[in-house]
ZAMARGU-4260 file (C-alpha; in steps of 0.2 Angstrom, whole numbers, plus 5000, padded with zeros to 4 digits):
<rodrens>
0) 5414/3926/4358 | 5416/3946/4359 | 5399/3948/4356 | 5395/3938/4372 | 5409/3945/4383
5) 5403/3965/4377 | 5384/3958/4381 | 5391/3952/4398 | 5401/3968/4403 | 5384/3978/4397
10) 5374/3967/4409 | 5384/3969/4424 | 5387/3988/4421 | 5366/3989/4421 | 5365/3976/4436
15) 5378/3988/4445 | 5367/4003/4442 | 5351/3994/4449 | 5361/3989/4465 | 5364/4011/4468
20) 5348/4014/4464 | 5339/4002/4476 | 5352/4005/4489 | 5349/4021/4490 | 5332/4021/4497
25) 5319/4035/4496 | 5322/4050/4508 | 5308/4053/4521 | 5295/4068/4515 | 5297/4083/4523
30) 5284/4096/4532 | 5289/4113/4536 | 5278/4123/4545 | 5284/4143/4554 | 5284/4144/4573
35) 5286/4158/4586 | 5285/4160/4604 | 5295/4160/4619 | 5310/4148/4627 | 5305/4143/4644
40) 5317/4132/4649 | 5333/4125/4641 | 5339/4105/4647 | 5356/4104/4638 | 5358/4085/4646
45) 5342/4079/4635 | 5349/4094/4622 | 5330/4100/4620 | 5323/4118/4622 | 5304/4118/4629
50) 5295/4133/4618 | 5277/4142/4623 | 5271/4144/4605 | 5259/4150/4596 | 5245/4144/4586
55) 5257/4133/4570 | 5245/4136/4556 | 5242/4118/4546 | 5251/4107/4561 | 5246/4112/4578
60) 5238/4125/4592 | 5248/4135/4604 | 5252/4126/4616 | 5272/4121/4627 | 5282/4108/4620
65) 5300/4104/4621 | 5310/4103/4603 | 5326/4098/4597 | 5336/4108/4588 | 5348/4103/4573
70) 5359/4113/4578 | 5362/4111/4595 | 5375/4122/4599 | 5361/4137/4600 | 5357/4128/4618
75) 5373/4136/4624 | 5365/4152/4616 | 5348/4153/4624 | 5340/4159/4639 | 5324/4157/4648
80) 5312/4169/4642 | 5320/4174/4623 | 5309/4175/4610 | 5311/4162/4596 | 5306/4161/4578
85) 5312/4144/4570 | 5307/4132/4556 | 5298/4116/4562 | 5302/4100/4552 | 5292/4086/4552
90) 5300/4072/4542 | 5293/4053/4546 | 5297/4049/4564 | 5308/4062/4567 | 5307/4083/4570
95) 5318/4097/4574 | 5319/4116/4574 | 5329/4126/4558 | 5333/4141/4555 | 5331/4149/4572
100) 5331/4165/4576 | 5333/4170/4593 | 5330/4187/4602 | 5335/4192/4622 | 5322/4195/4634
105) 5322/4195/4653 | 5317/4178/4657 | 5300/4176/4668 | 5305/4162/4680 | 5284/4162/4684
110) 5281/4154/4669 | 5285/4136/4675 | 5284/4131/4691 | 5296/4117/4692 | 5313/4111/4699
115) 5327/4109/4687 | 5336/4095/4698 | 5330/4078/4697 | 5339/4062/4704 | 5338/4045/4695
120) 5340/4027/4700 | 5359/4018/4696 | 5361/4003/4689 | 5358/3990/4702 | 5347/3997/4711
125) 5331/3990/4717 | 5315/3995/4708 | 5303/3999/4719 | 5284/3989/4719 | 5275/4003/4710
130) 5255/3998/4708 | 5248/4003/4690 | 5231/3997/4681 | 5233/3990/4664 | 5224/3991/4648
135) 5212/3977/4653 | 5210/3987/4670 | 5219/3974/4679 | 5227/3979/4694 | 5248/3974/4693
140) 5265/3979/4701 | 5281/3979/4695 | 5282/3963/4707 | 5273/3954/4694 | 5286/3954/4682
145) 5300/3947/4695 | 5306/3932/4683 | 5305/3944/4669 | 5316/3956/4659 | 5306/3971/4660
150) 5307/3989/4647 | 5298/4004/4654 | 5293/4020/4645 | 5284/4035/4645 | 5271/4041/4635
155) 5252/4048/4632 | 5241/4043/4618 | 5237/4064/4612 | 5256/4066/4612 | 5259/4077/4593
160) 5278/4076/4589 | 5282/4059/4579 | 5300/4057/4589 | 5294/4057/4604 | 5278/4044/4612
165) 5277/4039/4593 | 5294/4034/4593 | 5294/4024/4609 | 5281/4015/4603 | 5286/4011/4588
170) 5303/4006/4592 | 5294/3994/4608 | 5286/3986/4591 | 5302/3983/4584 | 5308/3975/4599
175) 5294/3964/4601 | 5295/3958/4583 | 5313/3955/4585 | 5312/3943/4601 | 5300/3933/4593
180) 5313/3925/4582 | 5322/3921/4601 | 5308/3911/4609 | 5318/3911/4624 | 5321/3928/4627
185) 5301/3933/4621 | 5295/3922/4636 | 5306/3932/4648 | 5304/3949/4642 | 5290/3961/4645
190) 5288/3980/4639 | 5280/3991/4647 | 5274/4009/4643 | 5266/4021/4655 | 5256/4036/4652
195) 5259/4052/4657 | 5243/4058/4657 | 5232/4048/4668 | 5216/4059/4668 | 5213/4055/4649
200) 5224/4040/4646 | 5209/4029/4655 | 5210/4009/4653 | 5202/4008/4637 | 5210/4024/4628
205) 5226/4014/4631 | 5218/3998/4624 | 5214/4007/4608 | 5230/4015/4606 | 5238/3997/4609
210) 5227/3992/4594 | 5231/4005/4583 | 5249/3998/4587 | 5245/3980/4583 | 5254/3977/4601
215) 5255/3958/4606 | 5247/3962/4624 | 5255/3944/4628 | 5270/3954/4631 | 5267/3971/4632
220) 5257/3982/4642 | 5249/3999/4644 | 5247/4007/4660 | 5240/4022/4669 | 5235/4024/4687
225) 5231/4040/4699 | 5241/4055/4695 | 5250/4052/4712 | 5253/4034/4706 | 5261/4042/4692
230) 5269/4055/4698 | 5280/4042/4708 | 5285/4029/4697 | 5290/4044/4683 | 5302/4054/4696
235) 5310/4038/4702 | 5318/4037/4685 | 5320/4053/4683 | 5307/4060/4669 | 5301/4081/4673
240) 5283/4083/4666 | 5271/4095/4667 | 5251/4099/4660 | 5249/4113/4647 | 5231/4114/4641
245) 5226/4096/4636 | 5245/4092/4633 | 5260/4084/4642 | 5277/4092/4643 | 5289/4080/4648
250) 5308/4073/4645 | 5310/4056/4639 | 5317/4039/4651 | 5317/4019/4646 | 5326/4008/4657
255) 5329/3990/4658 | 5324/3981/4673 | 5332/3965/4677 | 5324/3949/4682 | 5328/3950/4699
260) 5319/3969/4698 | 5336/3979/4698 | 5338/3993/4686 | 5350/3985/4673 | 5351/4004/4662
265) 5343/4020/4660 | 5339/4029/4644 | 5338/4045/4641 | 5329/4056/4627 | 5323/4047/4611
270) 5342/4041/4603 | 5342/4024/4608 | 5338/4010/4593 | 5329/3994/4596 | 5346/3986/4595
275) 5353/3993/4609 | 5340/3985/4620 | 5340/3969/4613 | 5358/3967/4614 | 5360/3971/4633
280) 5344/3961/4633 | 5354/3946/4625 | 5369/3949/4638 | 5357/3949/4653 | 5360/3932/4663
285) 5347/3922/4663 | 5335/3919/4677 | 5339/3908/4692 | 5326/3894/4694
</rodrens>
């Protein structure tokens, strides 16, 4: 009988051990690459610093994007036009800049030629009928979706950093694959993501980056338009961008639109989780036959 309760106690203790060791999961890998330039503007209400860098050996060519920083306290430090020198980590779906070093230069305001006040919609306000074509090349309006829950974002296919166009993609997936479990809600929810980049984003560069994604189109789709088309529906809810080269720079929005086409909530930057949308998603009333 002690032999048995010893063997017992030996068999939880290993079981105990296996439950820490699963639970503790495998930590994403990590990519470091050097990068220097110059700060050209600072947006401490997205808490990200847009930097014209150079060349990043192994990663990337010079070019302007915006950064987060882990620590973000050093936004209160910065100017436009300092010089930076940071560590760029790349790990999974996420980046950010360490071990920054920052040095005081008189900042060039003809670097960027853009206004630093935006206004965006509040909730319950009317979305107006923007006019986009789809992945198929189908012409719709936001009209279309009247009935329907609808999420918008912002992206462009040639987007490089992993927590920005990659991650609103990926978590629109996540939504997706959630809702299919409430038929209900699937069949009164629609995403939408809308490129930023118009000129290359064509109809069927979207379609390909939808099947890369493995997006039910049923539900979701990808749309571009003219750059004036664009230009309006982004600034409505508030997104800056600007060109650089063959890239984008541009601040993050998602907003849920109701099924009477009023702005339910707005999003900004990349922090939200799937499981905030799908639980104001599930509080939304439903529609009124």
């Amino acid at each position: 009988m002690q032999n048995v309760r010893i063997l017992s106690a030996a068999l939880l203790i290993v079981l105990f051990i296996t439950t820490l060791s699963s639970c503790g999961g495998k930590p994403e890998p990590q990519h470091q690459y050097q990068l220097k330039g110059k700060v050209v503007e600072i947006n401490r209400k997205d808490k990200l610093v847009t930097i014209s860098h150079d060349d990043i050996p192994g990663y990337m060519v010079a070019m302007t994007m915006p950064f987060k920083l882990k620590d973000e306290r050093l936004l209160n430090e910065m100017e436009e036009g300092d010089r930076i020198q940071a560590t760029l980590v790349i790990a999974g779906l996420k980046s950010w800049l360490e071990d920054v070093v920052v040095t005081r230069e008189t900042a060039d305001p003809s670097d960027i030629s853009k206004s630093s006040k935006w206004t965006e919609p509040k909730p319950g306000e009317e979305v107006p009928n923007f006019n986009l074509v789809n992945q198929s090349g189908k012409r719709l309006s936001f009209r279309d979706y009247k009935g329907n829950a609808v999420i918008v974002t912002f992206i462009y296919t040639r987007c490089p950093l992993p927590d920005y166009c990659p991650l609103m993609t990926e978590n629109f997936s996540q939504i997706l694959a959630a809702l299919k479990s409430e038929p209900e809600k699937y069949l009164k929810t629609h995403l939408l993501s809308i490129t930023l980049d118009p000129e290359y984003d064509s109809p069927k560069v979207l379609s390909e980056y939808a099947a890369a994604y493995s997006a039910d189109l049923e539900r979701w789709d990808f749309a571009t338009g003219t750059k004036d088309e664009i230009k309006k529906v982004a600034t409505y809810f508030g997104l800056q961008y600007w060109t650089e080269g063959d890239q984008v720079i541009h601040s993050l929005r998602t907003a849920i639109v109701g099924s009477d086409g009023r702005l339910i909530k707005l999003y900004r930057g990349n922090e939200w989780k799937p499981d905030e949308i799908l639980k104001e998603l599930r509080i939304t009333p439903p529609t009124s036959s």
